[in-house]
C-alpha positions in Angstrom: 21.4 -27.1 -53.1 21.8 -27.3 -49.2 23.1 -31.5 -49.9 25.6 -29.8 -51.9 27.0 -27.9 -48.9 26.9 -31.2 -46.5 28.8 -33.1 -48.9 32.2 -34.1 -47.5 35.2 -34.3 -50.0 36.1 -37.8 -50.9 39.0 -38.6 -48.4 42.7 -39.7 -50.3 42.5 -43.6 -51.0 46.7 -43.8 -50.6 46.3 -46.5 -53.6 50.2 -45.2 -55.3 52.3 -45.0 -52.1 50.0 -48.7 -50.9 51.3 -50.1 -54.6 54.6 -48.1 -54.2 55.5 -49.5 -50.7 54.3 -53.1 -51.9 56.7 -52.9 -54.9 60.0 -52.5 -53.0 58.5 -54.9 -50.3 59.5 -57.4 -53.2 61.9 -55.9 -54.6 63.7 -55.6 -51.6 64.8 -59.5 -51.1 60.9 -60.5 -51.0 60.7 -59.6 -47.0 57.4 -61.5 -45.9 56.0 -59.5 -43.4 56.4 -56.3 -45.5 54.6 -57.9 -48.4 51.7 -58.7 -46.2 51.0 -55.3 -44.7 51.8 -53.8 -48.4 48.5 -56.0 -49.7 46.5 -54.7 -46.5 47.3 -51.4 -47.1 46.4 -51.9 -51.1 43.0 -54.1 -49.6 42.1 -50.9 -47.4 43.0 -48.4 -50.6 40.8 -50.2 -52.6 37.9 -50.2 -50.6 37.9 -45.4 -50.0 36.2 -45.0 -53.6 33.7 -47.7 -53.3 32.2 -46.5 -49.4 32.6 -43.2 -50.7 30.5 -43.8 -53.5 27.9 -45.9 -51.4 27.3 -43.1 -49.5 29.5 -44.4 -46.5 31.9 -41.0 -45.9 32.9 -42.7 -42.3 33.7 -45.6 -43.9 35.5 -44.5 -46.4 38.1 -42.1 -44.0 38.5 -45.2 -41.8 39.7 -46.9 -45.2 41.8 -44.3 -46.0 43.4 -43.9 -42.4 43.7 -47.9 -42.5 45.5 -47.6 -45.5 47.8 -44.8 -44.9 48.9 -46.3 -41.4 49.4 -50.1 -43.4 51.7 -48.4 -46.0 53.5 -46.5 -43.5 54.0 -49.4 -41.6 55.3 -51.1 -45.2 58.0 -49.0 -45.4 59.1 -48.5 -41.8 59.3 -52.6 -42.2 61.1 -52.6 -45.2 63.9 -49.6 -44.1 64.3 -51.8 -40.3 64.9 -55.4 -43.0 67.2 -53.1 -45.3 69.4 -51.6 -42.1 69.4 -54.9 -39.9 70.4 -57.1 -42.9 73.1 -54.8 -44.2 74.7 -54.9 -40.4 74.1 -58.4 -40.6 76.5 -58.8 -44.0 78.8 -56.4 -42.5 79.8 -57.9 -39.5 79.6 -61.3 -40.5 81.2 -61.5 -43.5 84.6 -61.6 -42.6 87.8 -61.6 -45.4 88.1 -65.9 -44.6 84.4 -66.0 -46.0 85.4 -63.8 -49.2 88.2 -65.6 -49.9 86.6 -68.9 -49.7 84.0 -67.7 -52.0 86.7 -66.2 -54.6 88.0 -70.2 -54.3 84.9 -70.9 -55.2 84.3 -68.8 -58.2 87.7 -69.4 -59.9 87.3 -73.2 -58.9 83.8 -73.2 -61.2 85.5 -70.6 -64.1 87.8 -73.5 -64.5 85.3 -75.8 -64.8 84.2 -74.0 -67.6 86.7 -73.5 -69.5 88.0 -77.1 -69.3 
């Protein structure tokens, strides 16, 4: 009865926003470095439940604040890529590069149709 009372609650493995923040990693143009600390933040999810059940409760809330700092750290990653390549596109794509590229197009559509 009094083990009952020691017993700590299993701490929050973060495994949906570790998967979540993976998933638009690679959605979002495949950005590298986000990917990688996506799959660390899903390694350190997956190993709460399994020191938790060995017994390990340190263990197992380093894990889980390993894997809610990695996902964190996922997303800021993926926002910064978002922002700095969308300034990127805007500032360097200039009406010269459009038209060229609408050349382009209308160049291959007659291809096509020839």
């Amino acid at each position: 009865m009094e083990s009952n009372l020691n017993q700590r609650a299993k701490p929050n493995s973060h495994m949906p926003m570790a998967i979540i923040s993976t998933v638009l990693s690679v959605i979002t143009c495949n950005f590298i470095p986000a990917t990688i600390f996506g799959v660390v933040s899903i390694v350190y999810a997956s190993k709460v439940n399994s020191k938790f059940d060995l017994g390990d409760i340190e263990g197992a809330e380093r894990a889980s604040k390993n894997a809610k700092i990695w996902w964190i750290v996922t997303l800021a990653t993926v926002i910064v890529l978002v922002i700095i390549s969308a300034v990127v596109l805007y500032y360097f794509i200039d009406e010269a590069f459009i038209e060229e590229f609408m050349r382009e197009y209308e160049r291959e559509l007659e291809k096509r149709n020839s």
